[in-house]
C-alpha positions as CSV (number, residue, x, y, z in Angstrom):
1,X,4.4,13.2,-0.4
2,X,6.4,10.0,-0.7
3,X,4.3,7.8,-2.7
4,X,3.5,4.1,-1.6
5,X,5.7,1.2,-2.7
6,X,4.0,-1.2,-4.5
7,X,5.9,-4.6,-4.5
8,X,4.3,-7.3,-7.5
9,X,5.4,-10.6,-5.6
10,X,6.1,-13.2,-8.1
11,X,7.6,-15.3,-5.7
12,X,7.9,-19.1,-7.1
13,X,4.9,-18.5,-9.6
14,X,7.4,-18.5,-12.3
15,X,7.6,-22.3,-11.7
16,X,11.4,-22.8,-12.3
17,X,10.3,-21.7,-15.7
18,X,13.0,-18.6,-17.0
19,X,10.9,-17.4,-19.8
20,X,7.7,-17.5,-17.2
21,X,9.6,-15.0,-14.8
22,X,10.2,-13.1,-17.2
23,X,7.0,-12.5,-18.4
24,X,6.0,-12.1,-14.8
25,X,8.1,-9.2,-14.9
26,X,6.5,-7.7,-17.9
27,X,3.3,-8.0,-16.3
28,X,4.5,-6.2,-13.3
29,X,6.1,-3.3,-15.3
30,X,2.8,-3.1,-17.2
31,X,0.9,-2.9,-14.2
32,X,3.2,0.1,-13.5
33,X,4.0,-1.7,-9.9
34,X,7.6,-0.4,-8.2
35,X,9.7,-3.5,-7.6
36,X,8.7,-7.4,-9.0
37,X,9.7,-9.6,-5.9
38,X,11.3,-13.3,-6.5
39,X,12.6,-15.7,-4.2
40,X,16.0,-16.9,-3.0
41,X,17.3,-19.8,-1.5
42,X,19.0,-22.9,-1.4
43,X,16.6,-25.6,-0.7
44,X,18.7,-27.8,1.1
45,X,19.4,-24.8,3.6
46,X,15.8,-24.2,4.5
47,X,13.7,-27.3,4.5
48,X,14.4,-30.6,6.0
49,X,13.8,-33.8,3.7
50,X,10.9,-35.0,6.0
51,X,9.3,-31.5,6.3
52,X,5.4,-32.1,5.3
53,X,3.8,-29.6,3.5
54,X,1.3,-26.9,5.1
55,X,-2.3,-27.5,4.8
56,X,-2.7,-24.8,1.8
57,X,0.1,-26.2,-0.4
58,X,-1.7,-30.1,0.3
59,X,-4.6,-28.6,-1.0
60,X,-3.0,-26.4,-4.0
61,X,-0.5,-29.1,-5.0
62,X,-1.5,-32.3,-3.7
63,X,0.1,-34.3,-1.3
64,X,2.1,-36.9,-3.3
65,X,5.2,-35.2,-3.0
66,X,7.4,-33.7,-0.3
67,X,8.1,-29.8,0.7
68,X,11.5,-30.7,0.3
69,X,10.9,-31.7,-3.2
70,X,8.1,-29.2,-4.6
71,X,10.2,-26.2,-3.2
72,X,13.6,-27.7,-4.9
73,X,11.6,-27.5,-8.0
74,X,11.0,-23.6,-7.6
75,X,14.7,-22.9,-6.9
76,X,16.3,-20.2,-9.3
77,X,20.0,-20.7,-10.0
78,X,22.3,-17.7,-9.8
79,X,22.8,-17.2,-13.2
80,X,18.9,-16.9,-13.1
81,X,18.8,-14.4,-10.6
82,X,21.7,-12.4,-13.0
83,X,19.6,-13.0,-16.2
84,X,16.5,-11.3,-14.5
85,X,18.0,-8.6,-12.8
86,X,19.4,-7.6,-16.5
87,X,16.0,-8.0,-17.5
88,X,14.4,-5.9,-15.0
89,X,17.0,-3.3,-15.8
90,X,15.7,-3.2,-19.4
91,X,12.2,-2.6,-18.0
92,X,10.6,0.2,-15.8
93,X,10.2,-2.1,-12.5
94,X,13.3,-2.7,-10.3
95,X,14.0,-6.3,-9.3
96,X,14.0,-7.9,-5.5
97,X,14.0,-10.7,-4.1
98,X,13.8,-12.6,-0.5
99,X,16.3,-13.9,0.7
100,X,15.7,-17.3,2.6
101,X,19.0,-18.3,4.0
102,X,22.6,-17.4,4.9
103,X,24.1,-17.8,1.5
104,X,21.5,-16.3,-0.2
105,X,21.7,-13.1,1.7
106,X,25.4,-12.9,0.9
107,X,24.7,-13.8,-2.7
108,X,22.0,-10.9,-3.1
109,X,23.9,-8.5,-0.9
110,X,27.5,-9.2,-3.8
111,X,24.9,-8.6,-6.3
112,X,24.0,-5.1,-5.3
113,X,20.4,-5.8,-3.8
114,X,20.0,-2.5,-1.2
115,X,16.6,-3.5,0.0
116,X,16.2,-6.7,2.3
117,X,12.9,-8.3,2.4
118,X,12.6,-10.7,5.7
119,X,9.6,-13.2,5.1
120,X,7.1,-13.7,8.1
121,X,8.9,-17.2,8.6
122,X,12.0,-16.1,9.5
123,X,11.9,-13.2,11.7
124,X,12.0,-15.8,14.9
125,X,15.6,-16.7,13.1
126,X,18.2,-15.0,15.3
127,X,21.4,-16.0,12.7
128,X,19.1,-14.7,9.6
129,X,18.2,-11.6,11.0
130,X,21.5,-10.5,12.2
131,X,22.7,-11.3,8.8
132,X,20.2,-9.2,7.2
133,X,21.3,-6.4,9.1
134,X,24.7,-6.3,8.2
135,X,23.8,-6.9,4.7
136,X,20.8,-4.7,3.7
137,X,20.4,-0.6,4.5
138,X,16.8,-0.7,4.1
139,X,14.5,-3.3,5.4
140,X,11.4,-4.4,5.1
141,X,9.8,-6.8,7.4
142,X,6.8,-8.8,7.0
143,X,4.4,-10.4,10.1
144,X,2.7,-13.1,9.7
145,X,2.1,-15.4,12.6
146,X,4.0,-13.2,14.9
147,X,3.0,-11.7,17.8
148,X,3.9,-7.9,19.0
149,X,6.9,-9.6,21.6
150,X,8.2,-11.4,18.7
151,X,8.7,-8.5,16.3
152,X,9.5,-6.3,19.7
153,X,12.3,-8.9,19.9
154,X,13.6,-9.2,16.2
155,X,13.8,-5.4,15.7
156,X,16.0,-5.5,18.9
157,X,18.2,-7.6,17.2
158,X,18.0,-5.9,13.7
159,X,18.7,-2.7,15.5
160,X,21.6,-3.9,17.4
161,X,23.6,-5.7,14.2
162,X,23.4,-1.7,12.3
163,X,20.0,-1.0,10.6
164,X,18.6,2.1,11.7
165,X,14.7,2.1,12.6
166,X,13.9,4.7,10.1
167,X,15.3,2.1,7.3
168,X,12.5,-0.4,8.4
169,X,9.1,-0.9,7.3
170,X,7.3,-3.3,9.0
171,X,4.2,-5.3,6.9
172,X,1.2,-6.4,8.6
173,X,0.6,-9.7,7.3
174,X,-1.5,-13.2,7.5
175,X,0.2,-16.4,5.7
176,X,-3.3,-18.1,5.5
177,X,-3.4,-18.6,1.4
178,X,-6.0,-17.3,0.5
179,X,-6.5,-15.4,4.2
180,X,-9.9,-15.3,5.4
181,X,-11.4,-11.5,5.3
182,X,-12.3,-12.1,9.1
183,X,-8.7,-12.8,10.0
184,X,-7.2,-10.2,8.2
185,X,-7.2,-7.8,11.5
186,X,-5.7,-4.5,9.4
187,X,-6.2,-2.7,12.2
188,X,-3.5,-4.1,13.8
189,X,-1.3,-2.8,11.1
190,X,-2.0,0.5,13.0
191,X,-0.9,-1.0,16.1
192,X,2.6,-1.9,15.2
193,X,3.3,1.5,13.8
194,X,2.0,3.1,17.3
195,X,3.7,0.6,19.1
196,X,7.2,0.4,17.6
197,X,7.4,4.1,16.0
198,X,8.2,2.2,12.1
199,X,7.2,2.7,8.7
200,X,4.3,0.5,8.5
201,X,2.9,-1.4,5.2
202,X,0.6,-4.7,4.1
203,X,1.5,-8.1,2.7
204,X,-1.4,-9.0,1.7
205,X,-2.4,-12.7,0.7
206,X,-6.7,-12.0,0.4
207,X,-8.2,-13.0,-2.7
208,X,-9.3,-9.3,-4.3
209,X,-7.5,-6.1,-4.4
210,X,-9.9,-4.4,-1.6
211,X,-7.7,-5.4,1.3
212,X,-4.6,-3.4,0.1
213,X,-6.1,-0.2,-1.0
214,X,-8.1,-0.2,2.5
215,X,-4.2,-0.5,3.8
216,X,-3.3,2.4,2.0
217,X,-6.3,4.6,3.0
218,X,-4.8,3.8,6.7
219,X,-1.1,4.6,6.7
220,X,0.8,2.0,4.8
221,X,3.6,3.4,2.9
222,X,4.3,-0.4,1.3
223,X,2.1,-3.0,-0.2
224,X,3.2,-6.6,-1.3
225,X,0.5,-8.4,-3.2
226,X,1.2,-11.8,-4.8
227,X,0.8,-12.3,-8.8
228,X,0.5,-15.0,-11.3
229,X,-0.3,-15.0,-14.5
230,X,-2.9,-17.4,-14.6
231,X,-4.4,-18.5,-10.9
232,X,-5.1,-22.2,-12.6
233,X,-1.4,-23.0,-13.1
234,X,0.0,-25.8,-11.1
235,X,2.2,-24.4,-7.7
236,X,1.4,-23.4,-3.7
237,X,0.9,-19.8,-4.4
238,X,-0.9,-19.2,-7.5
239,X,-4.7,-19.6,-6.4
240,X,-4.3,-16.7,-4.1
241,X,-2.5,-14.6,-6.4
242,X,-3.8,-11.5,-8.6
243,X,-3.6,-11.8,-12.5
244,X,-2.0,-9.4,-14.3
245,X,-5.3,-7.2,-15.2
246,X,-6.2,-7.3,-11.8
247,X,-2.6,-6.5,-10.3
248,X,-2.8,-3.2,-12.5
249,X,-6.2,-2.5,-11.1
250,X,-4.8,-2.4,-7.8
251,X,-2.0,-0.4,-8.7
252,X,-4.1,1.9,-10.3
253,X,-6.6,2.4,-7.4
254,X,-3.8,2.3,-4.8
255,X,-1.8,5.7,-7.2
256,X,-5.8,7.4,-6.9
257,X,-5.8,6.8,-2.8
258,X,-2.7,7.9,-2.2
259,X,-3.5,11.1,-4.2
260,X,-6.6,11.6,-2.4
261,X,-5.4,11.4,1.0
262,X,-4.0,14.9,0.4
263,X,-2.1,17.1,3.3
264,X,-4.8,16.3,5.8
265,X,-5.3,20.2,5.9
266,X,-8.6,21.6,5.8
267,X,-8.7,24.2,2.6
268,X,-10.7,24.7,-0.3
269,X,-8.7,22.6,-3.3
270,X,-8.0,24.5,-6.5
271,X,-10.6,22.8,-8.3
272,X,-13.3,23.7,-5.8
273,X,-12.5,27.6,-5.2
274,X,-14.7,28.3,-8.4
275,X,-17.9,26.8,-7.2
276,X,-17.9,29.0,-3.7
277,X,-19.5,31.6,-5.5
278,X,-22.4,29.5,-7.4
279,X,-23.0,27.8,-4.2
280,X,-22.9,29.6,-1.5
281,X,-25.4,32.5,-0.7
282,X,-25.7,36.3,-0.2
283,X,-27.9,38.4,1.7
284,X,-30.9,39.9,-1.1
285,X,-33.6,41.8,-1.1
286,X,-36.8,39.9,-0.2
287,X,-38.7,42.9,-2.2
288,X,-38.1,46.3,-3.2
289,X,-36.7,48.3,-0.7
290,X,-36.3,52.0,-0.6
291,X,-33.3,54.0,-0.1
292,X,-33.2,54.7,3.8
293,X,-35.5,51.7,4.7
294,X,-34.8,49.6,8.0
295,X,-33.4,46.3,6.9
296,X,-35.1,43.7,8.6
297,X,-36.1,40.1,8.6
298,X,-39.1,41.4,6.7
299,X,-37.4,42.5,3.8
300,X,-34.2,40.3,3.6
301,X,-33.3,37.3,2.5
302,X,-30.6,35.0,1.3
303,X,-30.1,33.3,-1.9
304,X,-27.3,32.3,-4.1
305,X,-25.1,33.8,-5.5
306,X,-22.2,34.3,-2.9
307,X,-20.6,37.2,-4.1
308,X,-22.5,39.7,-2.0
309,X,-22.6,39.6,2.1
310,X,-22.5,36.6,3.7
311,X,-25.1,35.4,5.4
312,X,-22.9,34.6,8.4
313,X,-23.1,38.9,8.6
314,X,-26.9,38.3,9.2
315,X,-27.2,40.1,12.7
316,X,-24.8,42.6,11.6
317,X,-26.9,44.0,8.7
318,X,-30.9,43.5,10.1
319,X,-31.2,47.7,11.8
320,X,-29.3,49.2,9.3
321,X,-30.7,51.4,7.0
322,X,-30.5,51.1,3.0
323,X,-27.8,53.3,1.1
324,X,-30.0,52.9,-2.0
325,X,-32.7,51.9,-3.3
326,X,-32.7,47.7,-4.5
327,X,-34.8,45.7,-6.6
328,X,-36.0,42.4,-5.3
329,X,-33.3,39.7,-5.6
330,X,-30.8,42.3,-5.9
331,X,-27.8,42.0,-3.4
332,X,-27.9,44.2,-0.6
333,X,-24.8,46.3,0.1
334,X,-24.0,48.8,2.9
């Protein structure tokens, strides 16, 4: 069993800070999560000066300042990027990060990134997806706001530029922050994998760790939950962000579903096959019965312990005759 992929999205919660994102990625190792997830771009290649802010980053950051300007703020340089892929190669998580524009698909592609990550955002962006599929063997592409046409359409194009549909996982996702529980719709998570014949996993952006592990219960063979590590810092994502206790919860709890989801064949379990005999039940003697006696339904009946006939042999055994005499409670044998 493949297990599930648990990405720890930092994102911009490091807040331009160095020593911040690092510590996001201890948390994330700690947490014993797969890959710790940054962002890269270039801000002046993805937002326009006079671009306002949405509704949830007004409300998280106030409105005094531009997009423009509070994204430029969360930019990592590329000798930040370097600094914390070396750090992530001293830990036990592996480092990723989304790529938000040409340059810095190329950049992450020269740096040995294998895995592309294609935000919600941009997979109505014909140039950006064809350069993702030149530049990444394995996909994974999130959702959000997109109907089935419009991920019908962008896998067309990933397909046709050279990645290969078994290389893509495609997340369900809502970019609500925090998403309401009644618009999450996980079912529809379902839907795309029946639909489109992918991989399918979550990005989940829910306040609580319920949401993902329910995903995992249903199929999803990747999981990208945001992190922070502390919700009250100032920044667009961190309110609807895990912190680190919570983050390890979930990974916990996600490593116990995927173990109990099992083969999905019907057997006894190792641990059960030992409790057959205490629990199930034999046919006894109801009282004593004498060697040569009719069994009946007068005289039999059925009790634990299993290790005698079963009562499924019930209609088999009722007109035979006793080999020997037996004691009441004894187990009858023929």
């Amino acid at each position: 069993m493949n297990k599930v992929i648990i990405i720890a999205e930092a994102g911009v919660n490091h807040n331009g800070n160095l020593d911040l994102a690092r510590q996001l990625i201890d948390a994330a190792e700690n947490a014993g999560a797969d890959y710790v997830k940054f962002q890269t771009f270039k801000t002046e290649k993805i937002i326009a000066r006079t671009a306002t802010k949405a509704a949830y980053q007004i409300k998280n950051t106030g409105g005094e300042e531009t997009q423009f300007e509070m994204v430029k703020k969360l930019e990592l340089s590329e000798k930040e990027h370097l600094e914390l892929i070396e750090y992530c190669a001293s830990k036990k998580v592996q480092f990723l990060s989304t790529a938000f524009d040409l340059e810095s698909i190329q950049f992450l592609q020269d740096i040995g990134v294998t895995l592309g990550k294609i935000p919600s955002g941009e997979i109505v962006n014909l140039p950006y997806l064809r350069a993702m599929a030149k530049a990444f063997p394995f996909l994974v592409v999130s959702t959000g706001m997109a109907t089935l046409e419009e991920i019908s359409r962008a896998l067309k194009v990933l397909i046709e530029n050279g990645a290969r549909l078994e290389n893509i996982t495609v997340l369900h996702c809502n970019t609500e922050y925090p998403t309401p529980m009644e618009d999450v719709n996980l079912k529809a998570m379902l839907g795309i994998g029946q639909e489109f014949g992918v991989k399918i996993g979550y990005s989940d952006h829910t306040q609580g760790i319920e949401i993902p592990i329910a995903a995992v219960a249903l199929g999803a063979r990747v999981i990208e939950k945001h992190f922070t590590l502390d919700r009250t810092l100032p920044g667009p994502d961190h309110i609807a962000s895990l912190e680190p206790g919570e983050l390890t919860e979930m990974v916990r709890t996600i490593r116990n579903v995927e173990q109990a989801l099992g083969t999905g064949v019907k057997n006894p379990s190792a641990s059960e096959y030992k409790n057959r005999a205490i629990v199930r039940k034999s046919i006894v003697a109801a009282a004593p019965i004498k060697k040569g006696e009719i069994l009946s339904e007068a005289n039999l009946d059925i009790k634990r312990p299993g290790t005698g006939i079963s009562p499924m042999e019930w209609d088999n055994v009722l007109g035979r005759e006793a080999i020997r005499d037996f004691d009441m409670d004894e187990i009858i044998e023929l």
